[in-house]
N, C-alpha and C positions, 0 to 999 in steps of 0.2 A: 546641508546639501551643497552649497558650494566646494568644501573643502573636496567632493566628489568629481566637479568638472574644471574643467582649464578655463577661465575665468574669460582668454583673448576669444578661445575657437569654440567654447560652449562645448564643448566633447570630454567626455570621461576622460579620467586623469590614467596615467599606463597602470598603476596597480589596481585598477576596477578590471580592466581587460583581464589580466592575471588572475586576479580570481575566478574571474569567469571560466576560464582554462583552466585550474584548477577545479573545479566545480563538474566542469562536462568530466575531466579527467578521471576522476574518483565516481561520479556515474558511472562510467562505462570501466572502472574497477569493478563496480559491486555487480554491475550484469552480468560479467565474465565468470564471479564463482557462483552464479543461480545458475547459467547455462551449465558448466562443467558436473554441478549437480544431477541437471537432467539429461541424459544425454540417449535416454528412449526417446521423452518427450522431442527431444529434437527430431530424433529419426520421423519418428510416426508424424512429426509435422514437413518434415519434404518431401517424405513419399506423399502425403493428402496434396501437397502445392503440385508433386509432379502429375500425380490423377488427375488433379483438375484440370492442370494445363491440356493432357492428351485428349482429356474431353469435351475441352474447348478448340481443340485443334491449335495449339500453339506453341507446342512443348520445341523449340527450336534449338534448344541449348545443347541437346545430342550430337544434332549436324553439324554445327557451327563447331563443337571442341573439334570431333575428327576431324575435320580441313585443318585447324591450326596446326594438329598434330604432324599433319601431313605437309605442313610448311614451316620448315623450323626455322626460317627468319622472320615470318610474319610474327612465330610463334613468343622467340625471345625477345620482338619489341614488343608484345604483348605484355611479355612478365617485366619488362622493364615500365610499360606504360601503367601497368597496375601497381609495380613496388616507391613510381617515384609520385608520380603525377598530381595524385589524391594527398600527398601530405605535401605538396609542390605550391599547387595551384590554389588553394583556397585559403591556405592562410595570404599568400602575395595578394590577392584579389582583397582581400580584406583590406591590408595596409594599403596596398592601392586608392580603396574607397576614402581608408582615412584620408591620404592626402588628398587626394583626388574631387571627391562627394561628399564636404566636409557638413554639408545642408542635409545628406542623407545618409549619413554615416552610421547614425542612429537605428535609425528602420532596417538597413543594411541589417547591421551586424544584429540588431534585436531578431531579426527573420531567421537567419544559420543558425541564431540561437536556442529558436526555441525548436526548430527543425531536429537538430540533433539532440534535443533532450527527448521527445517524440521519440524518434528511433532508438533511442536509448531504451526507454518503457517499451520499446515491443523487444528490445532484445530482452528485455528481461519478463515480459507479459508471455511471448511466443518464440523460444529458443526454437532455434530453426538450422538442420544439419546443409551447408550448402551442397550441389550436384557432387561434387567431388570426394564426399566423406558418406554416400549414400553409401549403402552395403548391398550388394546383391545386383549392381548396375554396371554399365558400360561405361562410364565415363573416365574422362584420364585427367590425373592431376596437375595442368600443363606446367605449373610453380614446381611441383615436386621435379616431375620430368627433367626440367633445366634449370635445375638447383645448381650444375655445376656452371652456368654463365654468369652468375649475379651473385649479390653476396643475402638474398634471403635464404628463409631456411627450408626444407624439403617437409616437412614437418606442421607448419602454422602462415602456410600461402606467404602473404609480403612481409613476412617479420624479418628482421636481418638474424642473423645467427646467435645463438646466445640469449634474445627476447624474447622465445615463445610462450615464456609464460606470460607474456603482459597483453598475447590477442585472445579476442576471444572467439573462439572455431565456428561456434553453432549461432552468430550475429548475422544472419542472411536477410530476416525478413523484418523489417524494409531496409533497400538496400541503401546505406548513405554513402556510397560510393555515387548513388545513382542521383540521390537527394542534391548533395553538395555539389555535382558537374551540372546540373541543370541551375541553380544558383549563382554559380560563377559563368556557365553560359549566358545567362540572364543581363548579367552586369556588364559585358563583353560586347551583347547587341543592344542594348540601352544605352551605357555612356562611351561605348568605342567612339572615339575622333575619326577614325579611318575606317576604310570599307575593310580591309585585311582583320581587324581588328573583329571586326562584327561577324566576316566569315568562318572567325575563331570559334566565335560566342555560339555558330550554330553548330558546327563541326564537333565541337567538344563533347557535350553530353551524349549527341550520336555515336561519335569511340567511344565514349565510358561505355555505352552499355553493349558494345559489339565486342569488348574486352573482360568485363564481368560477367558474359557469360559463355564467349568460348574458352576461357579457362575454365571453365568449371567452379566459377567462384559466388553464382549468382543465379534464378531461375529469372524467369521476363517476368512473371507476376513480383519478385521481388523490386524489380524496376518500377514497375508501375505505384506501386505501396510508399516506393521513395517519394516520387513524385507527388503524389496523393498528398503526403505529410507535407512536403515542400508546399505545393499551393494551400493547404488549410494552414498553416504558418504564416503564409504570406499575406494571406487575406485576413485573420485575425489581428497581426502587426500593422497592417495599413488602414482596417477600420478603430485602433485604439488609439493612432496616431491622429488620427484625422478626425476622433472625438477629442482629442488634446488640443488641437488648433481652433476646433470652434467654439469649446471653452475659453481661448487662450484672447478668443477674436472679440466674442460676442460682447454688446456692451452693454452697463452697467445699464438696470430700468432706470429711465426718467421718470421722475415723479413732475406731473401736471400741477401746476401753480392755482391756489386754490381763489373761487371765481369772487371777488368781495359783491357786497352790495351796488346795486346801478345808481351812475353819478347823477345828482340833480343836473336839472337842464340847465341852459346858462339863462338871464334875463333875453337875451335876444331871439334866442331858441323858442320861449315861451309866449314873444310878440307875434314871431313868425308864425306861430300854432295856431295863434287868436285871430292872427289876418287869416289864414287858410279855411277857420270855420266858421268866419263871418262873410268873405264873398266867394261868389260863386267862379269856378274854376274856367280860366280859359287858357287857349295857348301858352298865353305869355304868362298867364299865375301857374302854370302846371310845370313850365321850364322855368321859375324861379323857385317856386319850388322844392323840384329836383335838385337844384342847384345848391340850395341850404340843406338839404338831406344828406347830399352829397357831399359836401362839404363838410358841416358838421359843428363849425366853429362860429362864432361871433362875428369873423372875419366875412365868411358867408354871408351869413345876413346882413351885414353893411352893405355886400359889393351888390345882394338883388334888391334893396332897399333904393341904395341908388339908381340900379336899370330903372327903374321904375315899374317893375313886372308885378311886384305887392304894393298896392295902394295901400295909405295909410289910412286906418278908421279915425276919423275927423269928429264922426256926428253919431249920432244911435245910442243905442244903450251898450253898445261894444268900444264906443269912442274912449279913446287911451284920453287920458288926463296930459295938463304942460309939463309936467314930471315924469312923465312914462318912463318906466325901464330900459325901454328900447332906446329911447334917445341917448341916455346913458351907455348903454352898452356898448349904443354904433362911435358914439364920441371916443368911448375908450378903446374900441378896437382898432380906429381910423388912421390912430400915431400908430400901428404895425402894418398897415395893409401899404406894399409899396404901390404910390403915385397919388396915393388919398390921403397921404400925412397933410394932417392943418386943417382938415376936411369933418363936419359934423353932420349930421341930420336929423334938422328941426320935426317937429311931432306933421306939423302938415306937406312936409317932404320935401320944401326946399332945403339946398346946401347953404351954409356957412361956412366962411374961411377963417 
């Protein structure tokens, strides 16, 4: 997997790209001879797109060719905006992103990618004849019409002369004209630096689809199918990304350290216990206590031993012996408690130095 990406930038190495591009390439070879195959099939599916449109009230692609027809310099930058633009702009927006969004270069280009494979599968699910090659209809071929300003062919809309075998006619439905300016518009108002920039981003895919379809190259529901594909691309590419991250983040279970057996008490701990259930509890034995509870240590018990807040059992049948624990404990914890080094406590509660 290394040998796959640039070790500095973390991005594919330039012949992963390349294939990739070969790959979409040869797709959209093998859609071109299923479509030429059916070429009913395509009819009878833009006449069903153009029914639907009229019945939805949206069929707008009629009016919009006649104006351009009727404007032949809107009309040849139209053909010119269709024959350069679309093989123009999305591959530069790509390199763009490389240098540019080298953190999302990835998601980028994974999104165009699977966007165009997508519209690949319905060219070849649903060959589709665009307005232009309908038979029995008013429309006019505005490529063909001003074949002679540009070097396409009259023939196969933005193909240059001599390539019409390599398009393929009946690739209308979804439009990826409409797909890929909505992508590149995206990228244009997301990471533009400048307002101009951004006014690019929103401007763009509005001409793509004001241009795909008053040529007659494109119906509005085919826009719309682009788009469609575009955002289901988008949104499956940024939910696999973002299970990649919290994979990538999430951290390894801690395993809890397992609980040993509870430590015997210390001797001092143990006097402290026997003063506590032999006399009865008052202020001062309640805050001493708390104070050996709280403490916990040895050290505790010396410092309430010395308050004087635990009396020492002297006498009764609870009375500690000249040897008691306690006195040992407190001696030996005396040399650590700072300011009581040298300091013991005899069984009947005076100090010794």
């Amino acid at each position: 997997m290394r040998r796959l990406r640039n070790q500095t930038t973390g991005l594919p190495v330039w012949w992963v790209e390349v294939l990739m591009l070969a790959v979409l390439y040869y797709s959209y070879t093998g859609t071109r001879s299923v479509a030429d195959a059916s070429v009913a099939d395509a009819m009878h599916m833009g006449r069903d797109l153009l029914r639907l449109e009229t019945y939805l009230h949206i069929d707008i692609e009629l009016s919009l060719n006649r104006w351009v027809q009727r404007v032949p310099v809107v009309a040849v930058l139209c053909c010119y905006y269709y024959a350069t633009l679309h093989f123009i702009v999305t591959p530069s927006l790509l390199v763009w992103s490389h240098r540019r969004n080298t953190r999302n270069y990835s998601q980028i280009r994974w999104t165009i990618v699977i966007t165009t494979l997508l519209c690949l599968l319905g060219f070849f699910l649903f060959p589709t004849a665009p307005p232009r090659l309908l038979t029995g209809t008013h429309y006019t071929d505005t490529m063909a019409h001003f074949e002679g300003w540009g070097w396409w062919t009259g023939t196969a809309s933005a193909a240059p002369n001599g390539l019409e075998s390599l398009t393929n006619q009946f690739a209308a439905l979804p439009s990826l004209h409409c797909a890929w300016s909505l992508w590149c518009g995206f990228l244009l108002l997301r990471f533009g630096r400048h307002r101009v920039t951004r006014v690019l981003g929103v401007l763009y895919p509005a001409a793509t689809l004001f241009v795909v379809m008053s040529t007659a190259n494109h119906y509005l529901l085919d826009a719309v199918a682009g788009w469609s594909v575009l955002g289901v691309s988008a949104a499956t590419v940024a939910l696999a990304f973002r299970w990649r991250r919290v994979r990538a983040t999430t951290p390894a279970a801690e395993v809890a350290p397992s609980v040993g057996p509870a430590a015997e008490p210390t001797p001092a701990a143990r006097a402290v216990s026997v003063a506590e259930s032999s006399y009865p509890a008052d202020a001062n034995a309640a805050a001493g206590a708390s104070t050996v509870a709280g403490a916990g240590t040895a050290a505790g018990a010396t410092a309430a031993a010395e308050s004087g807040r635990i009396p020492a059992a002297t006498s009764g049948p609870d009375a500690a012996p000249e040897t008691a624990p306690t006195s040992v404990a407190a001696r030996r914890t005396s040399d650590d408690v700072p300011g009581v080094a040298g300091l013991a406590v005899r069984p009947d509660g005076a100090r010794t130095g």
